[in-house]
N, C-alpha and C positions, 0 to 999 in steps of 0.2 A: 366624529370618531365612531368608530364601529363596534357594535356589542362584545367583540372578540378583541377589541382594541382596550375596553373601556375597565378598569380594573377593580371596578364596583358591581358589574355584572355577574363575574362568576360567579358572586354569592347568591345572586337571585334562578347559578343553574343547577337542576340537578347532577347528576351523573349521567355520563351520555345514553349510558346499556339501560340507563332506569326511567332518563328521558324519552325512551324509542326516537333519538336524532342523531342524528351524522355525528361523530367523534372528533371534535377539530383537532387536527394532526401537524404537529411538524415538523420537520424533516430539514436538519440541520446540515447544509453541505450539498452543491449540487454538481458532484463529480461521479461517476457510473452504478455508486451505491445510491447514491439521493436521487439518479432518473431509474435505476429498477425498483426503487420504492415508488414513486410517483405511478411508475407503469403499471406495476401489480396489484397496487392498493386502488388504483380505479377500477382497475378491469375484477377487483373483488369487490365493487360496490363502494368504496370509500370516497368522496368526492372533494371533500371540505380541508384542504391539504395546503399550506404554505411549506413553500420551502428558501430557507436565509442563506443565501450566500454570498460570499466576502468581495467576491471578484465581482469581473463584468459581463460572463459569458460560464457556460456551465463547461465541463470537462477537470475539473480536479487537478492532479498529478500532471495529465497529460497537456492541460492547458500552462501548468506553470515551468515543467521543464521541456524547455526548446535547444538543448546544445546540440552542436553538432556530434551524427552520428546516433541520436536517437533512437532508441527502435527496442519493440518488445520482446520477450526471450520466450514466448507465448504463441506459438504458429495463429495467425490471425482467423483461419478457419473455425478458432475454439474459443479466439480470444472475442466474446462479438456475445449480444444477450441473447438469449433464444428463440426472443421474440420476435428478432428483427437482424436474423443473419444475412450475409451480405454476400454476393455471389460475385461482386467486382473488386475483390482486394488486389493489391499490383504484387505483395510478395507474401513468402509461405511467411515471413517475420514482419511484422509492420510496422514502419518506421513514424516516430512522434507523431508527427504532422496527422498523414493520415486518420491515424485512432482518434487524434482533435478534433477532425472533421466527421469520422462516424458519429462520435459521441454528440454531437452538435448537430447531426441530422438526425440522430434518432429523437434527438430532445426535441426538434419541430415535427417530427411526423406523428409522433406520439402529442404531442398537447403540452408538453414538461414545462417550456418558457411560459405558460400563463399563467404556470402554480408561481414561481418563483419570485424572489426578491433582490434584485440582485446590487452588487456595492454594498450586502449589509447584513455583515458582521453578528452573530449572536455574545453577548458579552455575559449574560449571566443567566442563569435558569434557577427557580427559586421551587421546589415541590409545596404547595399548599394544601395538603389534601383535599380530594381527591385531582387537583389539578397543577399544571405549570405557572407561573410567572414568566414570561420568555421578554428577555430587554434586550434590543438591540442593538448596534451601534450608533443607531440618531438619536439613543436614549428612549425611545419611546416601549412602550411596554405590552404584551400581549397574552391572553391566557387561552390556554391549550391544554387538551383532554391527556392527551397524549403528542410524546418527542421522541423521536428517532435519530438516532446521532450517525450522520453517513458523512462525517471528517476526513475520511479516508487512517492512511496507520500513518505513514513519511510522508509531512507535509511540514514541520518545522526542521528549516534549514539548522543543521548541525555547525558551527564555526569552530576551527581551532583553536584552541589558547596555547599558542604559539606566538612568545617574547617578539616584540615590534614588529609584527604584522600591523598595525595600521600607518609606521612610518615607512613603506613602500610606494618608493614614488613614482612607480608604473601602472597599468592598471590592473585590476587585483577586484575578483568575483567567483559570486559562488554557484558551483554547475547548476543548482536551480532559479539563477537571477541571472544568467547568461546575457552579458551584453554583446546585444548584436552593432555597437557600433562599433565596436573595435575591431582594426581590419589586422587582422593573426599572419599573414601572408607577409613572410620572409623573418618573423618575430624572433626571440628568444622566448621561448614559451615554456613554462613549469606545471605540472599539473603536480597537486599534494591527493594524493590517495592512489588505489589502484583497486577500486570496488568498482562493480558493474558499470557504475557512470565513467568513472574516471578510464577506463578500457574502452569503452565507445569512443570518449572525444579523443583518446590519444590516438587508436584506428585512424577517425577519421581526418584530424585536423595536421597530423607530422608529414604527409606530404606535402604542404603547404608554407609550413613553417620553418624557417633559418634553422632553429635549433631547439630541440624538443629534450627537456628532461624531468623525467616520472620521478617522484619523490616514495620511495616504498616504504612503510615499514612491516608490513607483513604479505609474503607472497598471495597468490590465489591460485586455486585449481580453475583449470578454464577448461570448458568444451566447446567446439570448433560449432559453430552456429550455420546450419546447412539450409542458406539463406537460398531462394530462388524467386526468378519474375515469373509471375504466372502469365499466358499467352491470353489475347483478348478472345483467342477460341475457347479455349477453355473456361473461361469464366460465364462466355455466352450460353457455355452447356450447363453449367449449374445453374446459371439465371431460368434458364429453361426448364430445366428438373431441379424444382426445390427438395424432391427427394434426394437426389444426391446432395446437396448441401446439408443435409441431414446427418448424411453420413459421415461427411468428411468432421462436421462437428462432432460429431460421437468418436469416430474413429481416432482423432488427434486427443481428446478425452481418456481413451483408457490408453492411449500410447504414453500420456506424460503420468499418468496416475501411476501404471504397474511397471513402468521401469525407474523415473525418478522420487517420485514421492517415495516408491519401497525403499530405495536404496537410503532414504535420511529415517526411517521406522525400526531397522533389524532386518529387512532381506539381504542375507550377506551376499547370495550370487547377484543379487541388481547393484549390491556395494565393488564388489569385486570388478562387475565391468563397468561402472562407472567411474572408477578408478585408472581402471588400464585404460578407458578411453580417451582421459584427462593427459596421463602420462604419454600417453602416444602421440595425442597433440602437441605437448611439449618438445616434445623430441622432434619432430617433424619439420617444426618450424624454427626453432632454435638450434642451429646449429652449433653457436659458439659456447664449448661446455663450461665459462666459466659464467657466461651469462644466465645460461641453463641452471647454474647450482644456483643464481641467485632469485631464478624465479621459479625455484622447485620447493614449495611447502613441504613443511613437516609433520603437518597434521594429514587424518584421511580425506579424502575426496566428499563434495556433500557435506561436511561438516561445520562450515563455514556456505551461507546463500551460493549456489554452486551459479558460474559466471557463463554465460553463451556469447561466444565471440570469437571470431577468425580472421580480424585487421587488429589485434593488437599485437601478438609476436611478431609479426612480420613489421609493424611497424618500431617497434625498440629494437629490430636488427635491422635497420636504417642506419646508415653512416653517421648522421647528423642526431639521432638519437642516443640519449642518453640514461639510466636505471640508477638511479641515487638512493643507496640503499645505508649510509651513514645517516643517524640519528639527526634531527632538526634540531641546530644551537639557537634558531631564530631568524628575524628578519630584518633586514637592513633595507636603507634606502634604493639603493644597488641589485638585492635580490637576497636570496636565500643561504645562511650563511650555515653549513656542517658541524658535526663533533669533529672532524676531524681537521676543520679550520679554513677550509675550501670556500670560498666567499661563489654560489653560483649565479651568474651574473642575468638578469632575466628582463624582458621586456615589458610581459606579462605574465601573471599569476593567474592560476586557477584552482580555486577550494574546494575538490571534488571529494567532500569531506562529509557528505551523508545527511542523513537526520533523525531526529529525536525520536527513536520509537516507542517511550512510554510518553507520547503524548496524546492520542487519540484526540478526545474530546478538547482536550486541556491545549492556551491558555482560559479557555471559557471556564469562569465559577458556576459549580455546579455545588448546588445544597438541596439532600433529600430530609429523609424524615428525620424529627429531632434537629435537625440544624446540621446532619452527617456533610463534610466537604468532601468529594470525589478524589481532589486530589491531594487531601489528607490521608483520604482512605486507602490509597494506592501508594502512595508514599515512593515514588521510584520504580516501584514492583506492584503494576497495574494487572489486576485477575479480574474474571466475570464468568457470570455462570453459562457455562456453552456459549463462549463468547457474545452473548446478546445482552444478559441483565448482571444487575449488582443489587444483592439485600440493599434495604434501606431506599432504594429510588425505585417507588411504585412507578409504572406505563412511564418510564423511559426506556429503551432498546438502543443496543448499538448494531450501527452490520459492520464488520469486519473487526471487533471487538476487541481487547485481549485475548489473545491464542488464537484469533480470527482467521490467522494467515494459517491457510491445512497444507501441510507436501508442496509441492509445487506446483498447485491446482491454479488457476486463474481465477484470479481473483473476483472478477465476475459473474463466474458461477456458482463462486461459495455466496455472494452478494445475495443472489437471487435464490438460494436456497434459507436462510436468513432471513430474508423478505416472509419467505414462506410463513417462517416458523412464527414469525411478529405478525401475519397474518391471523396465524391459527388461536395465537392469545385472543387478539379484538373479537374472533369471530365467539370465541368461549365467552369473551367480557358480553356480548351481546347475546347471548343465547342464555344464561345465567342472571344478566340483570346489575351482572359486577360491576364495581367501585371503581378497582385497581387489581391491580398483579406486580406484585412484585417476590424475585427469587427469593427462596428462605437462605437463612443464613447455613445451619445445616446442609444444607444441599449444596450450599456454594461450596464451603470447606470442603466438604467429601470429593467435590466432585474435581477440586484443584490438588487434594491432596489426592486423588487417584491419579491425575496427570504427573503430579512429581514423583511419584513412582515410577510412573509407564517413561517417564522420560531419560529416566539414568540408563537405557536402555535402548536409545538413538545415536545414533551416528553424532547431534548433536551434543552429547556430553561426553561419549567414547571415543569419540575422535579425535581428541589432543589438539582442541582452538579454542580461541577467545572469538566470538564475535557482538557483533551490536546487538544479537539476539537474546543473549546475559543481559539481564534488567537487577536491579537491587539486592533481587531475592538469593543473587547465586544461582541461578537458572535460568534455561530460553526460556522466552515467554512465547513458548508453541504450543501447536496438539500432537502430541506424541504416540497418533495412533495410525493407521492405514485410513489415507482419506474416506474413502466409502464408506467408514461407520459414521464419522462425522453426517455426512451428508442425511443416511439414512435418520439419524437420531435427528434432524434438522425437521423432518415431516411425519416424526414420532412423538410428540412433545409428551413430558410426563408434568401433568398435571400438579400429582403431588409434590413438588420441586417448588411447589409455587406455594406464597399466602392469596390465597383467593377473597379480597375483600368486598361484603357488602356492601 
């Protein structure tokens, strides 16, 4: 067993900043935030790095959902680290697959798979001061300077509790556990939801299928998704001029910052035509006005995760499709039975029913100082300070945190701005000689309770929706400001915010 393995060792270490040694680091999660930590934490000198993940192959999100019709709402020019943009994407939106396979080449050309652990599972994290306890799922036990939690945010599949759904004697799955042996071609097929996933597969899979019907209970604003194949010329020119791939990531960068992240902050004219543009797609493609009233929301535009997609209206104006917007009585053998008593008869079922977004870190027990549990502390209604830290849990960081998620920025770039800032602590812990860092409590408050001000003042709480966004507290759990500040405070860190331990 190894010194890092051995659970009688720590006490013979000092503190790494006081030892002048490498910080053993580790990095929980190896989907695009656990390889831009891996990535940036080397190339800053950090070397000593394991990273635990559950699966068999690194990619996160992108490795677990494979349904048909995939694809990110993220023009792929921007959506890519910066380390290691790509000049061969086949479209302007890039479809699952693809993004599995960049993520899985960057992780070999970078070094990433030789940090990693993979099959396994982190089950409990213990703070000892000044260090970790880290157990994993073979039971075996490790200690570490410092833990980075890169979970990603939607990674526990949401189920409905919906009356005998498990006496369905068809087959019956949920968009993130997609079974690909079931062949959908000529089916009766039901999809329950009409969220981003659930509008991809019904896109792509209703011309295939006998008979397609969406299960709704609340409309969506959708914008028409101005997908295109990029030509092998063209790509060979930005292979060629990595300066223009430079651009083109910058450029798609402040395109989705200053027209949609404004429009969910308070910019009423990026609201305004975010709005007309949603409704004009409506219109456009739905002809029949009674089906139109029933997929025309009542809240504003942006107010609810705003949807990119241009095969689902046209696919529920398919003859064989069908928009069930009666209340769910439950499930029968047979299929899906209405309030209004309508027994809908189905071959297969599909649960395109979301997931748990105050779970981050969590199932994993996590116990910091005094014995605090995480997910006592969080209670339903998970806060952190500048989405990276929480009082009470010295040198643990999260990336993509509570309120992690900024505007509609890609989530890989906030990733890697996060890295930054969890850089810029170790780099203080070493230059100082520090113990630990952990946020003060004071700071946290303020600085959540300045968020729940600035937020009754977004599209998200103005806007007249409920969404999965609402956590416990009675509010989103977002950042309620114009992304750019986020970022900048990301390579600003204020010190004082911190307990800075000897």
């Amino acid at each position: 067993m190894s010194q890092a393995q051995d659970p009688t060792a720590r006490e013979l270490q000092q503190p790494w900043a006081q030892a002048g040694r490498q910080p053993r680091i580790a990095v929980v999660g190896a989907g695009m935030s656990g390889i831009a930590a891996v990535v940036k934490l080397r190339r800053a000198g950090y070397s000593d790095i394991t990273v635990y993940e559950k699966a068999d192959r690194v990619g996160g999100t992108w490795r677990e959902n494979t349904y048909p019709g995939l694809s990110c709402d993220i023009p792929s020019r921007w959506y890519c680290f910066s380390f290691a943009l790509r000049a061969d994407w086949t479209h302007r939106y890039p479809y699952g697959a693809e993004v599995q396979a960049y993520l899985e080449q960057v992780a070999r050309e970078f070094g990433v798979n030789e940090h990693v652990k993979f099959n396994c599972p982190v089950t409990d994290l213990h703070y000892v001061g000044p260090q970790w306890r880290l157990t994993s799922g073979d039971g075996e036990s490790a200690w570490y300077d410092v833990v980075i939690s890169a979970t990603g945010i939607l990674h526990r599949p949401a189920y409905p509790d919906i009356a005998g759904l498990q006496s369905f004697t068809g087959d019956c799955f949920h968009s993130a556990r997609w079974d690909h042996s079931v062949d959908i071609a000529g089916k009766r097929v039901g999809v329950i939801g009409t969220g981003s996933t659930a509008c991809q597969i019904v896109g792509a899979i209703t011309p295939e299928v006998g008979e397609m019907r969406v299960f709704q209970r609340t409309p969506q604003w959708m914008a028409g998704l101005p997908q295109k194949k990029y030509s092998p010329a063209w790509n060979r020119l930005l292979g060629r001029f990595p300066l223009l791939q430079r651009f083109a990531y910058h450029y798609y960068f402040r395109l989705m910052m200053h027209i949609f992240s404004a429009a969910t902050v308070g910019n009423k004219p990026m609201q305004r035509l975010v709005s007309w543009g949603c409704r004009r797609n409506l219109e456009q493609h739905i002809a029949d006005p009674e089906l139109r009233a029933k997929l025309t929301p009542d809240y504003q535009a942006a107010c609810k995760r705003l949807i990119f997609c241009s095969d689902f209206y046209p696919a529920l104006a398919s003859p064989h499709a069908h928009l069930v917007t009666e209340h769910i009585a439950g499930v029968e053998p047979a299929g899906v039975r209405t309030a209004d008593g309508a027994l809908h008869e189905l071959d297969v079922l599909v649960l395109a029913t979301g997931f748990d977004p105050t779970a981050f870190i969590l199932p994993t027990r996590v116990t910091g100082e005094n014995g605090v549990d995480l997910a006592a502390t969080w209670n339903g209604a998970p806060r952190a300070h500048r989405a990276v830290a929480v009082p009470a849990f010295p040198n643990f960081w999260m990336i993509e945190g509570p309120t992690g998620p900024v505007g509609n920025l890609s989530l890989i770039t906030i990733s890697e701005h996060q890295v930054d800032y969890i850089i810029a602590m170790l780099e203080r812990m070493k230059r100082d000689g520090l113990a630990a860092i952990a946020a003060r409590q004071d700071a946290c408050e303020r600085y959540n309770a300045e968020m729940g001000e600035a937020i009754r003042d977004t599209v998200w709480m103005t806007g007249g929706c409920d969404s999965w966004y609402f956590d416990a507290s009675g509010k989103p759990n977002l950042y309620p400001w114009f992304p750019a500040r986020y970022l900048r405070e990301m390579h600003n860190p204020v010190f004082e915010e911190y307990e800075l331990v000897q």
